[in-house]
C-alpha positions as CSV (number, residue, x, y, z in Angstrom):
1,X,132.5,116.0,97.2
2,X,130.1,115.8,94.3
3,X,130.4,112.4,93.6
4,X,129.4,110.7,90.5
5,X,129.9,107.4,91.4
6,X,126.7,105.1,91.0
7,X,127.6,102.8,93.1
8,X,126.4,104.7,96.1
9,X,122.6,103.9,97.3
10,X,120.1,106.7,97.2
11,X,120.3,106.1,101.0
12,X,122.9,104.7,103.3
13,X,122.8,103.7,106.7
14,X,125.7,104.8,109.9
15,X,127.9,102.3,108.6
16,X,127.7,103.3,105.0
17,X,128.3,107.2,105.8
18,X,131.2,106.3,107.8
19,X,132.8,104.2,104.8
20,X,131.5,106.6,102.0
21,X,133.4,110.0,103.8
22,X,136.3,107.5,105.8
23,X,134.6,108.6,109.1
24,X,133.7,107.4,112.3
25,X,130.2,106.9,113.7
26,X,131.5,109.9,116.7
27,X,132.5,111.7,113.9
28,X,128.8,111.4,112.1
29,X,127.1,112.3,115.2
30,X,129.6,115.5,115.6
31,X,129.6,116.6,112.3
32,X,125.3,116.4,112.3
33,X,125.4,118.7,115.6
34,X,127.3,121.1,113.7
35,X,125.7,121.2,110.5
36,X,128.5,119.6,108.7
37,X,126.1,116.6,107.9
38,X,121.8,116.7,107.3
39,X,120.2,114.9,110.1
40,X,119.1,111.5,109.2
41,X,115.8,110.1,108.8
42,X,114.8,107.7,111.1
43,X,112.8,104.5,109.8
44,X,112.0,101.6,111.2
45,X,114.4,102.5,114.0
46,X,117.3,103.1,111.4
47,X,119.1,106.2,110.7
48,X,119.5,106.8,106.9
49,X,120.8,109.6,104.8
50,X,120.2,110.6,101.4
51,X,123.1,110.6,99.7
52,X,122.1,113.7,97.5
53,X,121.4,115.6,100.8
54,X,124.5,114.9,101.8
55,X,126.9,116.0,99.0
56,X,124.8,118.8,98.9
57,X,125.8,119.7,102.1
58,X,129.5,119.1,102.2
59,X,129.2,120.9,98.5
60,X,127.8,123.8,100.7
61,X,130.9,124.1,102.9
62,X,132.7,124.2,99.8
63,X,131.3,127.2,98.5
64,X,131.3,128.7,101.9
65,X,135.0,128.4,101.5
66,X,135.3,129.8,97.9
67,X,132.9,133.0,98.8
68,X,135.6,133.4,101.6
69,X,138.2,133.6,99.3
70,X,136.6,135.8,96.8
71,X,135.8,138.6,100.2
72,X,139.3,137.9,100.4
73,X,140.5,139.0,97.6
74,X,137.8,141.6,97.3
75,X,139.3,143.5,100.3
76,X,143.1,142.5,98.8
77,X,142.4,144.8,95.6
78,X,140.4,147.1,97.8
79,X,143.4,147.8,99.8
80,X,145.8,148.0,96.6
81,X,143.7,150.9,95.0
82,X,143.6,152.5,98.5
83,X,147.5,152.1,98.7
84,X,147.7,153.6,95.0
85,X,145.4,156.3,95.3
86,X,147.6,158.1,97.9
């Protein structure tokens, strides 16, 4: 995600999130189960979400992603000089 985009509120409510990520509220309450998304703070009765929390969370997955692709690739040219050496 990493968005830059100022017009986003340190903290946004249910409704916000949803429209922020183009997600529904079942999908919020999913995605937090799982760890996709940081549990929200509750105040005043209201669940809120820092909005650095939670690019920093979907930037996680990201990364989870790319260090998937570089073990990838790490056993690809393992293989290759395996394949060579014979």
């Amino acid at each position: 995600m990493g968005t830059t985009d100022s017009h986003i509120p340190a903290y946004v409510d249910i409704g916000r999130l949803c429209r922020e990520l183009s997600i529904s509220e079942h999908t919020v309450d999913a995605w937090v189960r799982q760890g996709v998304l940081p549990s929200p703070l509750l105040r005043g009765g209201k669940r809120l979400w820092k909005w650095a929390h939670v690019e920093r969370q979907l930037d996680g997955d990201d990364t989870a992603i790319v260090s998937a692709d570089a073990q990838a690739e790490g056993i690809r040219n393992a293989t290759r000089k395996a394949a060579a050496s014979r």
